[in-house]
C-alpha positions in Angstrom: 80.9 134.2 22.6 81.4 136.5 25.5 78.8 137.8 27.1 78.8 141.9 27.1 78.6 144.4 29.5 75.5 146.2 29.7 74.2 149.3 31.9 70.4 149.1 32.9 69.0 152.0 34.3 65.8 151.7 36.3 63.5 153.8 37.1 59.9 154.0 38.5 58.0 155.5 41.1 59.0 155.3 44.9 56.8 152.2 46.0 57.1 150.8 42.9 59.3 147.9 44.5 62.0 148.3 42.3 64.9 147.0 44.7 62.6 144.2 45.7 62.7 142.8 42.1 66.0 143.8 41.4 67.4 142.0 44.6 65.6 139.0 43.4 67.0 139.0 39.9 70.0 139.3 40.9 70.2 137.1 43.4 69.4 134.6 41.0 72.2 135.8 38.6 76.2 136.3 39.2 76.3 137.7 36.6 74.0 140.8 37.2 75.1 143.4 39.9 73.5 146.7 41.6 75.3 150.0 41.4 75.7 151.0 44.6 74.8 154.9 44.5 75.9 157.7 47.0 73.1 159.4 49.3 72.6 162.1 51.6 69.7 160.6 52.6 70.1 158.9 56.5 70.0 155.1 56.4 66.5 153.0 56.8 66.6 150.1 58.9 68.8 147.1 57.9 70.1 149.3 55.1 74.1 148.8 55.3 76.7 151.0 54.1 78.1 150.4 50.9 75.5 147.7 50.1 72.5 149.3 49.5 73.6 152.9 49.4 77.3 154.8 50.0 75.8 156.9 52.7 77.6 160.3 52.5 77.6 163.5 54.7 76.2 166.8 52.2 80.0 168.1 52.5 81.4 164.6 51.1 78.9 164.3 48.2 79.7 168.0 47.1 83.8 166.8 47.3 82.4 164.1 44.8 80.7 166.3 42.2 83.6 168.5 42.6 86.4 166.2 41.6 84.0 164.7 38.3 83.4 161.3 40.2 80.0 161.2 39.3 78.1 159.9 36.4 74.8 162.3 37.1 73.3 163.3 40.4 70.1 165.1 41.2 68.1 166.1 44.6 65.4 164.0 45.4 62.4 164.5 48.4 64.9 166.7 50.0 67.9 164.5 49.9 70.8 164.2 47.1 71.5 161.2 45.5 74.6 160.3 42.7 76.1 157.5 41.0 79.8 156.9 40.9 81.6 156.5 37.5 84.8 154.1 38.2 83.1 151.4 39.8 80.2 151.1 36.5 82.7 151.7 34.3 84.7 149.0 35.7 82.3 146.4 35.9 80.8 147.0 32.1 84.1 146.9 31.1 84.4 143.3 33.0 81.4 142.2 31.2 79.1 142.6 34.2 75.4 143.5 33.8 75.0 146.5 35.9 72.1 147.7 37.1 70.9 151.7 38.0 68.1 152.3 40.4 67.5 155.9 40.2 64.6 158.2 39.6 64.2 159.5 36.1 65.9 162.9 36.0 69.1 161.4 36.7 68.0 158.3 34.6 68.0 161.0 31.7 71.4 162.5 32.7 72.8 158.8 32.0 71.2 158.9 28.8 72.4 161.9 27.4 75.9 160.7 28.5 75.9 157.4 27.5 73.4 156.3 24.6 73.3 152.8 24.7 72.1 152.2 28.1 68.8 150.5 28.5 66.2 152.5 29.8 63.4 150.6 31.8 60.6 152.2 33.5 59.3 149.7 36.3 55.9 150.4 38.2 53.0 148.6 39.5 49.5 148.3 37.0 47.9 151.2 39.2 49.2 154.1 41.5 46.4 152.9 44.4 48.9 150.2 44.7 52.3 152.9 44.8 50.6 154.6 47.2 50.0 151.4 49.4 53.0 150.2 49.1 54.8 153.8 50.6 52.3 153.5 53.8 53.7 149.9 54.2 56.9 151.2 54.9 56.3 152.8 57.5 59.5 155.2 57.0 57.2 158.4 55.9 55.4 160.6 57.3 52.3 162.0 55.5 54.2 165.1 53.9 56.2 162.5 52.2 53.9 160.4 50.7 52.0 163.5 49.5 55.3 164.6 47.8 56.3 161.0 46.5 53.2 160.5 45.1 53.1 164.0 43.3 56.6 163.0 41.7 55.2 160.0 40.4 51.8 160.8 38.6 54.7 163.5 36.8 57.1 161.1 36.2 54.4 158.6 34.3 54.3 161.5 32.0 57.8 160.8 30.5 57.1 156.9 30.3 57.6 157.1 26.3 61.5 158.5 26.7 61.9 154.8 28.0 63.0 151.7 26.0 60.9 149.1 28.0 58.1 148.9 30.6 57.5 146.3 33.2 54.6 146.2 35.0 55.5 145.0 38.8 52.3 142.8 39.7 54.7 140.0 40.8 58.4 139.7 42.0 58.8 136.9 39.7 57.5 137.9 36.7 58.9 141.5 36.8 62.1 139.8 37.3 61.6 137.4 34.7 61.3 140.0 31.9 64.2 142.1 33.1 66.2 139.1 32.1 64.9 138.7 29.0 65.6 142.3 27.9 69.0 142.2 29.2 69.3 138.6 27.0 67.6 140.2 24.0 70.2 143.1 24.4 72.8 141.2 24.6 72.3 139.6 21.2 71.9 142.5 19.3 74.5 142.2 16.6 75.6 145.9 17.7 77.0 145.0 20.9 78.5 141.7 20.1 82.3 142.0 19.5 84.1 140.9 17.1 81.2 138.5 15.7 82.7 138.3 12.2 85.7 136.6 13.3 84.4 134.0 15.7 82.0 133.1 13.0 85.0 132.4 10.6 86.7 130.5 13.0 
Protein backbone atom coordinates (compact mmCIF):
# COMPACT_ATOMS: atom_id res chain seq x y z
CA UNK A 1 0.00 0.00 0.00
CA UNK A 2 0.82 3.61 -0.40
CA UNK A 3 1.66 5.44 2.14
CA UNK A 4 -0.87 8.65 2.69
CA UNK A 5 -0.49 12.12 3.07
CA UNK A 6 -0.98 13.48 6.27
CA UNK A 7 -0.97 17.13 7.81
CA UNK A 8 0.44 17.49 11.54
CA UNK A 9 -0.02 20.50 13.08
CA UNK A 10 2.16 21.30 16.07
CA UNK A 11 1.89 23.38 18.59
CA UNK A 12 3.32 24.18 22.09
CA UNK A 13 4.67 26.84 23.96
CA UNK A 14 7.67 29.09 22.64
CA UNK A 15 10.69 27.22 24.34
CA UNK A 16 9.13 24.26 24.07
CA UNK A 17 11.79 23.03 21.39
CA UNK A 18 9.47 22.15 18.93
CA UNK A 19 11.70 22.80 15.80
CA UNK A 20 14.55 21.11 17.58
CA UNK A 21 12.57 17.74 17.61
CA UNK A 22 10.93 18.30 14.50
CA UNK A 23 14.33 18.99 12.69
CA UNK A 24 15.46 15.75 14.14
CA UNK A 25 12.54 13.72 13.08
CA UNK A 26 12.76 14.69 10.08
CA UNK A 27 15.98 14.50 9.35
CA UNK A 28 15.70 11.01 9.98
CA UNK A 29 12.75 10.65 7.60
CA UNK A 30 12.38 11.60 3.62
CA UNK A 31 9.44 11.15 3.88
CA UNK A 32 8.32 13.78 6.55
CA UNK A 33 8.70 17.55 5.60
CA UNK A 34 8.34 21.10 7.43
CA UNK A 35 5.85 23.65 6.13
CA UNK A 36 7.75 26.47 5.62
CA UNK A 37 5.42 29.39 7.01
CA UNK A 38 5.52 33.24 6.10
CA UNK A 39 6.66 35.75 8.85
CA UNK A 40 6.86 39.30 9.50
CA UNK A 41 8.95 38.58 12.15
CA UNK A 42 13.02 39.74 11.26
CA UNK A 43 15.19 36.66 10.85
CA UNK A 44 17.37 35.09 14.06
CA UNK A 45 20.75 34.14 13.42
CA UNK A 46 21.48 31.23 10.93
CA UNK A 47 17.78 31.28 10.14
CA UNK A 48 17.72 31.25 6.12
CA UNK A 49 15.01 32.42 3.92
CA UNK A 50 12.66 29.97 2.65
CA UNK A 51 14.09 27.27 4.91
CA UNK A 52 13.10 27.97 8.20
CA UNK A 53 10.67 30.82 7.55
CA UNK A 54 9.46 32.84 4.07
CA UNK A 55 10.51 36.11 5.68
CA UNK A 56 7.99 38.74 4.31
CA UNK A 57 7.75 42.56 4.55
CA UNK A 58 4.04 43.55 6.51
CA UNK A 59 2.96 44.94 2.94
CA UNK A 60 3.77 41.37 1.21
CA UNK A 61 2.06 39.30 3.84
CA UNK A 62 -1.22 41.53 3.65
CA UNK A 63 -0.88 40.97 -0.59
CA UNK A 64 -1.01 37.26 0.60
CA UNK A 65 -4.08 37.25 2.79
CA UNK A 66 -5.59 39.35 0.12
CA UNK A 67 -5.29 37.09 -2.85
CA UNK A 68 -6.67 33.76 -0.42
CA UNK A 69 -3.02 32.21 -0.35
CA UNK A 70 -3.18 31.37 3.08
CA UNK A 71 -4.37 28.49 4.94
CA UNK A 72 -4.90 30.64 8.44
CA UNK A 73 -2.69 33.35 9.82
CA UNK A 74 -2.70 35.14 13.21
CA UNK A 75 -0.41 37.94 15.04
CA UNK A 76 1.87 36.60 17.37
CA UNK A 77 4.39 38.70 20.17
CA UNK A 78 3.92 41.53 17.83
CA UNK A 79 4.69 39.92 14.61
CA UNK A 80 2.30 38.10 11.90
CA UNK A 81 2.82 34.75 11.01
CA UNK A 82 0.75 32.54 7.99
CA UNK A 83 0.87 29.35 6.34
CA UNK A 84 0.63 29.01 2.58
CA UNK A 85 -2.01 26.72 1.00
CA UNK A 86 -0.42 25.41 -2.51
CA UNK A 87 2.73 24.23 -1.32
CA UNK A 88 0.70 21.79 1.82
CA UNK A 89 -1.75 20.98 -0.48
CA UNK A 90 0.72 19.81 -2.87
CA UNK A 91 2.77 17.82 -0.83
CA UNK A 92 -0.29 15.87 0.99
CA UNK A 93 -1.55 15.37 -2.22
CA UNK A 94 2.12 13.67 -3.15
CA UNK A 95 1.77 11.55 -0.15
CA UNK A 96 4.21 13.65 2.01
CA UNK A 97 3.82 13.89 5.79
CA UNK A 98 3.78 17.50 6.39
CA UNK A 99 4.37 18.99 9.29
CA UNK A 100 2.86 22.67 10.91
CA UNK A 101 4.72 24.45 13.60
CA UNK A 102 2.45 27.17 14.66
CA UNK A 103 0.96 28.44 17.82
CA UNK A 104 -2.49 27.30 18.71
CA UNK A 105 -4.87 29.92 17.44
CA UNK A 106 -3.89 29.37 14.03
CA UNK A 107 -3.47 25.61 14.90
CA UNK A 108 -7.38 25.98 15.42
CA UNK A 109 -8.00 27.92 12.16
CA UNK A 110 -6.48 24.66 10.44
CA UNK A 111 -8.79 22.67 12.28
CA UNK A 112 -11.89 24.23 11.54
CA UNK A 113 -10.76 24.13 7.82
CA UNK A 114 -9.55 20.97 7.53
CA UNK A 115 -10.85 18.11 10.01
CA UNK A 116 -8.57 15.46 9.69
CA UNK A 117 -5.44 17.05 10.52
CA UNK A 118 -3.59 15.76 13.55
CA UNK A 119 -3.45 18.02 16.30
CA UNK A 120 -0.34 17.58 18.72
CA UNK A 121 0.42 19.71 21.56
CA UNK A 122 4.28 19.47 22.32
CA UNK A 123 5.79 20.93 25.56
CA UNK A 124 8.29 20.21 28.14
CA UNK A 125 7.05 18.22 31.70
CA UNK A 126 7.22 21.85 33.55
CA UNK A 127 7.05 25.53 32.47
CA UNK A 128 10.42 26.27 34.85
CA UNK A 129 11.99 24.48 31.97
CA UNK A 130 9.94 26.82 28.93
CA UNK A 131 11.07 29.55 30.67
CA UNK A 132 14.83 28.36 30.67
CA UNK A 133 14.89 27.43 27.64
CA UNK A 134 13.60 31.26 26.18
CA UNK A 135 16.57 32.86 28.40
CA UNK A 136 18.92 30.37 26.48
CA UNK A 137 18.27 32.03 23.48
CA UNK A 138 19.39 34.83 24.06
CA UNK A 139 17.14 36.57 21.26
CA UNK A 140 14.65 38.26 23.97
CA UNK A 141 14.60 40.72 25.90
CA UNK A 142 12.79 40.51 29.28
CA UNK A 143 9.38 42.13 27.99
CA UNK A 144 9.35 39.10 25.76
CA UNK A 145 9.84 36.42 27.91
CA UNK A 146 7.27 38.05 30.29
CA UNK A 147 4.76 38.00 27.22
CA UNK A 148 5.83 34.45 25.95
CA UNK A 149 5.48 33.03 29.01
CA UNK A 150 1.92 34.60 29.72
CA UNK A 151 0.77 33.10 26.22
CA UNK A 152 1.82 29.79 27.35
CA UNK A 153 0.35 29.11 30.89
CA UNK A 154 -3.07 30.32 28.52
CA UNK A 155 -2.37 28.19 25.91
CA UNK A 156 -1.96 24.91 28.36
CA UNK A 157 -5.54 25.74 29.01
CA UNK A 158 -6.79 24.43 25.56
CA UNK A 159 -4.48 21.31 25.78
CA UNK A 160 -7.82 18.99 25.65
CA UNK A 161 -8.86 20.52 21.98
CA UNK A 162 -5.69 18.46 20.96
CA UNK A 163 -5.50 14.88 19.65
CA UNK A 164 -2.07 13.93 21.29
CA UNK A 165 0.45 15.19 23.76
CA UNK A 166 4.16 14.69 23.89
CA UNK A 167 6.06 15.64 26.54
CA UNK A 168 9.62 17.09 25.22
CA UNK A 169 12.05 15.74 28.09
CA UNK A 170 14.39 14.35 25.25
CA UNK A 171 14.99 15.04 21.50
CA UNK A 172 14.79 11.45 20.88
CA UNK A 173 12.01 10.30 22.57
CA UNK A 174 9.72 13.27 21.64
CA UNK A 175 10.71 12.48 18.18
CA UNK A 176 10.18 8.92 18.62
CA UNK A 177 6.44 9.21 19.42
CA UNK A 178 5.74 11.74 16.72
CA UNK A 179 6.47 8.89 14.43
CA UNK A 180 4.46 6.54 15.91
CA UNK A 181 1.33 8.83 15.74
CA UNK A 182 1.93 9.64 12.31
CA UNK A 183 2.30 5.51 11.66
CA UNK A 184 -0.70 4.85 13.85
CA UNK A 185 -2.53 7.53 11.55
CA UNK A 186 -1.51 6.25 8.70
CA UNK A 187 -3.22 2.84 9.30
CA UNK A 188 -6.39 3.91 10.19
CA UNK A 189 -8.73 2.17 7.76
CA UNK A 190 -10.22 5.79 7.07
CA UNK A 191 -7.33 7.22 5.33
CA UNK A 192 -6.18 4.16 3.45
CA UNK A 193 -7.40 4.25 -0.16
CA UNK A 194 -8.79 1.94 -1.92
CA UNK A 195 -8.03 -0.94 0.79
CA UNK A 196 -10.93 -3.14 -0.44
CA UNK A 197 -9.36 -3.64 -3.77
CA UNK A 198 -5.75 -4.25 -2.97
CA UNK A 199 -7.03 -6.77 -0.50
CA UNK A 200 -8.86 -8.68 -3.36
CA UNK A 201 -6.09 -8.60 -5.51
Amino acid sequence: MNKTGLLLVVSGPSGAGKSTVLRHLIDHHSNIMFSVSATTRPPRPQEEHGVHYRFVSEEEFSELIMNDELLEYVNYAGNRYGTLKKPVFDSIKAGKVVVLDIEERGAFQIKSGISDCIMIYLAPSDMQEVEKRLRMRGTENEEHIAQRLSLAYAQREHIYSYDYYVCNDSIEEASRKLLCIIEAEQCKIARVPNIKEEANA
